[in-house]
C-alpha positions as CSV (number, residue, x, y, z in Angstrom):
1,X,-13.1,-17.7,-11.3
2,X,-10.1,-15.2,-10.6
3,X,-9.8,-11.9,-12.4
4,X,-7.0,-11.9,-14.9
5,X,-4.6,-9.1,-14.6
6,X,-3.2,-6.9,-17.4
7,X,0.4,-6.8,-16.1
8,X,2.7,-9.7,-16.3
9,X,5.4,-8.2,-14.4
10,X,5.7,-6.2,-11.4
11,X,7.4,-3.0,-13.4
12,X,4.3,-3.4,-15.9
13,X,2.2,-2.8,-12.8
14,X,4.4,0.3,-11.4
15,X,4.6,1.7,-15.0
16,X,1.4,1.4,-15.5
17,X,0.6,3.0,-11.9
18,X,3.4,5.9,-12.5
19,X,1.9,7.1,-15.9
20,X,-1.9,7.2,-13.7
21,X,-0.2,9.0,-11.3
22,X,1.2,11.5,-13.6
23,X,-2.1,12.3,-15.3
24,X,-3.2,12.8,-11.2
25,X,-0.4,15.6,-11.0
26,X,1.1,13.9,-8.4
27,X,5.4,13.5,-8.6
28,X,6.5,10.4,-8.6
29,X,10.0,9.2,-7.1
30,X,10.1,6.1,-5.2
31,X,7.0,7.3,-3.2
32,X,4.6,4.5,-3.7
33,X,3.7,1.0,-2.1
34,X,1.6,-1.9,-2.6
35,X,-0.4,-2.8,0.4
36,X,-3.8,-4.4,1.7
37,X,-6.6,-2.2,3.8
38,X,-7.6,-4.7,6.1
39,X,-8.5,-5.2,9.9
40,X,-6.8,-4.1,13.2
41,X,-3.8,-6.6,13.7
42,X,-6.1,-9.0,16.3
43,X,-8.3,-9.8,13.6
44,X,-5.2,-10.4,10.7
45,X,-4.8,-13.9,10.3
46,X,-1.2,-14.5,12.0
47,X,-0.5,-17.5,10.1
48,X,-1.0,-15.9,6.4
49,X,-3.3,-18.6,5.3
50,X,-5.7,-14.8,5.4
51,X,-8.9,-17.2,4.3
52,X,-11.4,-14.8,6.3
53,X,-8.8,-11.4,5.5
54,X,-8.7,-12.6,1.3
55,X,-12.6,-12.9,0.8
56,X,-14.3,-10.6,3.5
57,X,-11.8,-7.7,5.1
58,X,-8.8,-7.0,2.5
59,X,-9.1,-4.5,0.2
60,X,-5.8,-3.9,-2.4
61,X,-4.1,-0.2,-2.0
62,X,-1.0,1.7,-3.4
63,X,0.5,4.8,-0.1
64,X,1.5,6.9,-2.1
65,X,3.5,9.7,-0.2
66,X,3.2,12.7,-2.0
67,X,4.6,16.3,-1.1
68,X,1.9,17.3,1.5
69,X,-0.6,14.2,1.3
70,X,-0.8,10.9,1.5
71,X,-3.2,9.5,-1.7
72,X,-4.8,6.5,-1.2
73,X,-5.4,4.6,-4.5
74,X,-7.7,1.8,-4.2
75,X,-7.8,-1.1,-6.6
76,X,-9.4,-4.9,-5.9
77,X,-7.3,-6.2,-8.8
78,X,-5.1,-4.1,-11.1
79,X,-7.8,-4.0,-14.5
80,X,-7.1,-2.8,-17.8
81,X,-8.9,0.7,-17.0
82,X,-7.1,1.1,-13.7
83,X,-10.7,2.3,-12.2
84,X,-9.8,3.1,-8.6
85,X,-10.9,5.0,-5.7
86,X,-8.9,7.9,-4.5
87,X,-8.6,9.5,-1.0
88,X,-6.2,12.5,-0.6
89,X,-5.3,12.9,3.3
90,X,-3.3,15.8,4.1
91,X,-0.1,15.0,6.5
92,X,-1.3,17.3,9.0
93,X,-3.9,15.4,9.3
94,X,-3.0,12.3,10.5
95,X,-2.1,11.3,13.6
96,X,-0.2,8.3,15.2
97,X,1.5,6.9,12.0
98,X,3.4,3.6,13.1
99,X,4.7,0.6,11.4
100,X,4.4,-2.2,13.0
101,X,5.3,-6.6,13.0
102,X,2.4,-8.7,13.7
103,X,3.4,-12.2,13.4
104,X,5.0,-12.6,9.6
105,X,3.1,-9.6,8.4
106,X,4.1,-5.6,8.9
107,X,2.0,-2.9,9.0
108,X,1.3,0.6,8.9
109,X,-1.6,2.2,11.3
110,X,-3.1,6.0,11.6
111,X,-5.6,7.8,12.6
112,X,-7.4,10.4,10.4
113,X,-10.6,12.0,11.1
114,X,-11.0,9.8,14.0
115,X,-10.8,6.5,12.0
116,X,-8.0,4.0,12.5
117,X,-6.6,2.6,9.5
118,X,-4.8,-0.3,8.7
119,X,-2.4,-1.1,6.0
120,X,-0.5,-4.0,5.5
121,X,2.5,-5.3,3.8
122,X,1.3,-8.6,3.2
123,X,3.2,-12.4,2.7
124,X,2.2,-11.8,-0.8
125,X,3.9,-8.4,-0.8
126,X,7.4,-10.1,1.1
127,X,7.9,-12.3,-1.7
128,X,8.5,-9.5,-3.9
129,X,11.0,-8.3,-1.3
130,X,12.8,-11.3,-1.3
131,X,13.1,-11.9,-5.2
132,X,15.7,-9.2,-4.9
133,X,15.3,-5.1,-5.7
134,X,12.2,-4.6,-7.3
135,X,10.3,-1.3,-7.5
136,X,8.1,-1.5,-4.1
137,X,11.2,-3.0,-2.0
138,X,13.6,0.0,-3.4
139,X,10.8,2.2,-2.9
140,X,9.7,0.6,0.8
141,X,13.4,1.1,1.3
142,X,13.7,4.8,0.7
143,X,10.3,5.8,2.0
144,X,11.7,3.9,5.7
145,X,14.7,6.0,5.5
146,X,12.7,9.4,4.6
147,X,10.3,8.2,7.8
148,X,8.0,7.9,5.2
149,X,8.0,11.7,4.3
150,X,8.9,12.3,8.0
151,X,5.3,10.6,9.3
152,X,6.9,7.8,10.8
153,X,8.5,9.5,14.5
């Protein structure tokens, strides 16, 4: 059975993240995505039927790209208590930061402490982007032109 979500709209979910961030002390404006933790690119299903990605490998992320940090918050499925996982990496800390196309999915990859990671803006994600502005495709849009706080050479 799927797990129900609290928010019925996609500006319920950012307000909803927003307000967590600003208990978290952490600015918000425009500096937050939705993503999927998942594999390196090889092992992302390149069709986006993501059978072997959705039930083994993807895990369900907001970037956020604060001042001096880049805050991982880590939730399966937006819940009512909003119980995630956070991981603070400091900018000068990582190293490689691209975005990339593989197939019909983009992505971003680092390395911090010697670990690759891989984020990626999902189909699921695109069909946000195309049902005109929302919050992560303004957002997406500003962070791309900022070079994502100037990670993205």
């Amino acid at each position: 059975m799927l797990k129900k979500s609290m928010f019925n709209t996609i500006e319920q979910e950012s307000q909803q993240l927003e307000k967590k961030l600003r208990k978290m002390n952490i600015f918000v404006n425009h500096n937050y995505i939705r993503v999927e933790k998942g594999l390196r690119p090889f092992f992302h299903d390149p069709i986006g039927l993501g059978l072997f990605n959705d039930r083994f490998a993807l895990s369900f992320y907001y970037l956020v790209f604060a001042k001096n940090q880049l805050v991982l918050l880590k939730s399966d499925v937006p819940t009512e208590s909003m119980n995630q996982q956070v991981i603070r990496i400091d900018y000068t800390g990582i190293k490689g930061f691209e975005l990339n196309k593989y197939f019909r999915n983009h992505y971003f990859k680092f390395m911090y402490e010697e670990k690759t990671y891989y984020f990626y803006i999902s189909y699921e994600n695109k069909k946000f982007f195309s049902l005109g502005e929302t919050v992560y495709s303004t957002n997406y849009k500003i962070l791309k032109e900022q070079n994502f706080m100037g990670l993205l050479k």
